[in-house]
N, C-alpha and C positions, 0 to 999 in steps of 0.2 A: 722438346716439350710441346705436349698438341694446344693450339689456340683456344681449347675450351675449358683452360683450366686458371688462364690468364686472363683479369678482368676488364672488360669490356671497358671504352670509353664513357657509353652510355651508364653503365652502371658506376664506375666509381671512378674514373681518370679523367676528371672534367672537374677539377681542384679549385674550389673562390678561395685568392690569396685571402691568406690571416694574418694580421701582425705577428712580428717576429714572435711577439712573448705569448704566441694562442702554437706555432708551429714546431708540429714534432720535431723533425728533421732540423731546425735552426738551434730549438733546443739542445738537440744532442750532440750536434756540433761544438756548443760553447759550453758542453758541459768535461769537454774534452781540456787537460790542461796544459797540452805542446799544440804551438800552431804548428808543425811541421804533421804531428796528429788530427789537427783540425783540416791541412790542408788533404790529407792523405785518405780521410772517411768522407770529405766532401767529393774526391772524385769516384771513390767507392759507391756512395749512394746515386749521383748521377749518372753512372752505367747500369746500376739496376734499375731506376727510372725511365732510361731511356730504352732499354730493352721491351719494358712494359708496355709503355707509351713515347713512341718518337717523338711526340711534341712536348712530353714535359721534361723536366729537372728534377733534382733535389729538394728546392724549396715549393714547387709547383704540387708533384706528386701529391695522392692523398693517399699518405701511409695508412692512416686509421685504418682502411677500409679492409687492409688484406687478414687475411687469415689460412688457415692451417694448410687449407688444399694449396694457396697461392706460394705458402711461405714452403710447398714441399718442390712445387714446381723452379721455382728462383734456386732452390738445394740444387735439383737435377742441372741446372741452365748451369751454373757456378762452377760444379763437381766435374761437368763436361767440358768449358769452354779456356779453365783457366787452372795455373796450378794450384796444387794443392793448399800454400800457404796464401797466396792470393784469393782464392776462392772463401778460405775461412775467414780472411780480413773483411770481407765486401758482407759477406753471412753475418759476420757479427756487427757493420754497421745498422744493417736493415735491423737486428734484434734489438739493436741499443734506442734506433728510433722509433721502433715500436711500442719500448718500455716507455720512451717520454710521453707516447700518444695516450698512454694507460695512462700517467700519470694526470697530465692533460686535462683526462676523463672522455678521451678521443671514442675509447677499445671499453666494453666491461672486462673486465679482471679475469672471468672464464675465458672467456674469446682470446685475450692475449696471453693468457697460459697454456691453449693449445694452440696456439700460432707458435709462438716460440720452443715449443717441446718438439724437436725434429733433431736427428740428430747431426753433429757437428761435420765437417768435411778433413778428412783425414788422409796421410797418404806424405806421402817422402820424395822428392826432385834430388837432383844431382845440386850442390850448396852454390851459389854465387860468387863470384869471388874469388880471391887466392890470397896465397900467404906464401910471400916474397924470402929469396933465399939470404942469408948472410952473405953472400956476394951484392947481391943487388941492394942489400941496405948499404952494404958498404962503398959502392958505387953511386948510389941516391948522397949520401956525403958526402963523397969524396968530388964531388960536382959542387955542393956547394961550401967548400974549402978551398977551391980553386977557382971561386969567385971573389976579389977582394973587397968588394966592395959591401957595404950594409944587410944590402940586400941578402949576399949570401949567406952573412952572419944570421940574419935574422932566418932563412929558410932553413938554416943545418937547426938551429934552434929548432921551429915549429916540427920537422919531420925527428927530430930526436925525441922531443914529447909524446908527437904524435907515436909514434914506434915504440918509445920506452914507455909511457906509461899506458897505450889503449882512450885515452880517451878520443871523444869526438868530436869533429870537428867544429860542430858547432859548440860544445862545452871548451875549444882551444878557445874560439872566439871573445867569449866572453870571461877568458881569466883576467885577471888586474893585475899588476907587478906585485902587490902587496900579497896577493895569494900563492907566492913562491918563497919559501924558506932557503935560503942559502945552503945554511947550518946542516939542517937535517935533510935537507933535497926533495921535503913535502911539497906540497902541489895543492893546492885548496880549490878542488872544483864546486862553485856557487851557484852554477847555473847548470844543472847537470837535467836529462831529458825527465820526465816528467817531475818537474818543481822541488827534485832531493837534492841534496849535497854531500861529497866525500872526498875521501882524502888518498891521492893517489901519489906517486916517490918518482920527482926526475933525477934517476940515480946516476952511477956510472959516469957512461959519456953524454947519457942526456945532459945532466946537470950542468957537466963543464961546458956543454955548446948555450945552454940557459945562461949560463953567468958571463961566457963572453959576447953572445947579443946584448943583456944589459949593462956591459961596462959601454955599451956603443947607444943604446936608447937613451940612459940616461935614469935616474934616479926620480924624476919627476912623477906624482900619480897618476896614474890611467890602466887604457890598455897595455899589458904584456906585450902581446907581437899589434904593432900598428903597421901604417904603413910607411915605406920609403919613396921617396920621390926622386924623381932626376936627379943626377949632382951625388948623391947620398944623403939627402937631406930628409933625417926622422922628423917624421909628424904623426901626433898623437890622435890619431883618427885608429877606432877599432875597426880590421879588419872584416870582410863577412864571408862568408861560408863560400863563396863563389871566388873571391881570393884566393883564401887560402888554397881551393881547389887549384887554379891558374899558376899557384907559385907551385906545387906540385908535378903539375905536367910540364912546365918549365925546367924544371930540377931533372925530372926523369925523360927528358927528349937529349938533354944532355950528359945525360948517363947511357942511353942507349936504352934506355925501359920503356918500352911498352905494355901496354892495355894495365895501365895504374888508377886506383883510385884511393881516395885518405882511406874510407873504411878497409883500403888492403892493410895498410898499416895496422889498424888495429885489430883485424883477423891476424895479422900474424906476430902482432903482439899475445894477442890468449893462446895461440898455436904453440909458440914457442915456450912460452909460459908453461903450461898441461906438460910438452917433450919433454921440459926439464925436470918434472916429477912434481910441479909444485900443484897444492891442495885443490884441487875444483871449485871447495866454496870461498877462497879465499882469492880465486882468480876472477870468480865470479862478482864478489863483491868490490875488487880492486876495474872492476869493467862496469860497474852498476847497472848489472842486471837483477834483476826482480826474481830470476829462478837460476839456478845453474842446467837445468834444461835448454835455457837463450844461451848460455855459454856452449855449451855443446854444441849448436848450429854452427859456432868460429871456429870450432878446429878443423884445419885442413891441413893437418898429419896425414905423410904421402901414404899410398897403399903397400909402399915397404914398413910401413910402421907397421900396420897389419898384419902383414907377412910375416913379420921378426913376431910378435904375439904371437901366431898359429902356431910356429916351430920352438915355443916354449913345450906347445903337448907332448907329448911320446905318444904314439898309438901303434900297438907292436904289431909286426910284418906279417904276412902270413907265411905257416908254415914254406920251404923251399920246394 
């Protein structure tokens, strides 16, 4: 993108702070309701700030100021410099700060209906991620069943969830004991990513690795998986996302796995899920996603799966 399209310091990136509740950008941040969401469009909008203007930020920048030409050149910068789904992430923070500057009364309403009328950034990358064979689940527990101690009890748990039912890791986090049905093997996610809740099944052998960690935690309220300490000694302190991550590559350094991470689990939770023929919107919802389009981005059905589909067609030979 040529410099003459990007606005000058002089003309409008030379920003007097405003209190929080005058600023676009702060706005739209808290208007966000996962902080892993807030943290994620806070770095989004200071790479496009700083592209602009090297000396500013997020909260510094003066969004109001841009407009249609500015908001086509940022499209081109985005569209070239980053992938596709990143590029539309960072895009739609800048539009979402620029609706607060409207609201604000930053933008008139024409100005911010032709800034933001550009179109979106589209386009397809190879999926992140992978989705782990039934041998390697089965070696992720069999790792920790030949751990005796609490600890492993409680990590066969956490990766039985994590794998049997798709949730994430930070929704394991914050389960309580009280949110697991024995009986029926429900799952009561309370804190699920943006401020929903639903109802997911630790069936099978989830369930039975679920109820032999709490015959070992103990009946007391709290956290579900807390931590262990030295000795084997349960203490009810919840877990955080950075744990549970550590007891995972712990578990998988001893199974011989490598390049693991939770959300593998739950990609080849919906993977496995879709192979077995089960419903898209019911996988969908059992993963709380918002469209079954997000579910489609988790399967990582190998390209024999493909294969085996194409060789359904007949398409007859040509004559000999």
């Amino acid at each position: 993108m040529g410099t003459s399209i990007v606005p000058s310091a002089e003309q409008m990136l030379t920003h007097r702070p405003e209190g929080p509740e005058r600023n676009p950008a702060a706005a739209y941040i808290l208007s966000l309701t996962s902080p892993a969401s807030r943290r994620t469009m806070l770095q989004a909008l200071n790479a496009v700030a700083r592209w602009l203007n090297p000396s500013s930020n997020a909260m510094s920048f003066r969004w109001a100021a841009l407009r249609r030409t500015h908001m086509l050149g940022i499209r081109a910068h985005l569209a070239e410099r980053y992938a596709p789904a990143s590029a539309s992430k960072m895009l739609c923070a800048v539009r979402g700060t620029l609706r607060e500057a409207w609201r604000l009364g930053f933008i008139p309403e024409a100005d911010y209906r032709r800034a933001i009328d550009i179109q979106g950034i589209r386009g397809e990358t190879l999926p992140r991620g992978r989705a782990l064979s039934p041998g390697e689940i089965a070696a992720l527990l069999g790792a920790c069943g030949a751990d005796p101690t609490p600890a492993g009890r409680r990590d066969g748990a956490l990766i039985g969830v994590l794998f049997g039912t798709g949730i994430r890791r930070a929704e394991a986090c914050g389960l309580d004991l009280e949110d697991f049905d024995a009986e029926t093997g429900e799952l009561r996610v309370r804190h699920a990513k943006g401020s929903k809740q639903r109802i997911v099944y630790a069936s099978n052998g989830a369930g039975t690795w679920l109820e032999g960690w709490i015959q070992i935690r103990g009946q007391e309220p709290g956290p579900l998986f807390c931590a262990v300490k030295k000795g084997g000694r349960v203490e009810l302190g919840r877990l955080s996302t950075q744990a549970i991550y550590s007891a995972l590559q712990k578990r998988a350094a001893a199974a011989g796995i490598e390049h693991l991470s939770p959300h593998d689990l739950r990609r080849t939770n919906i993977t496995q899920l879709l192979e077995a023929g089960a419903d898209a919107l019911i996988v969908s919802r059992l993963a709380g996603h918002a469209s079954v389009e997000t579910t489609r981005l988790y399967d990582r059905r190998p390209e024999s799966a493909k294969r085996s589909a194409a060789g359904m067609l007949h398409v007859p030979a040509p004559p000999a």
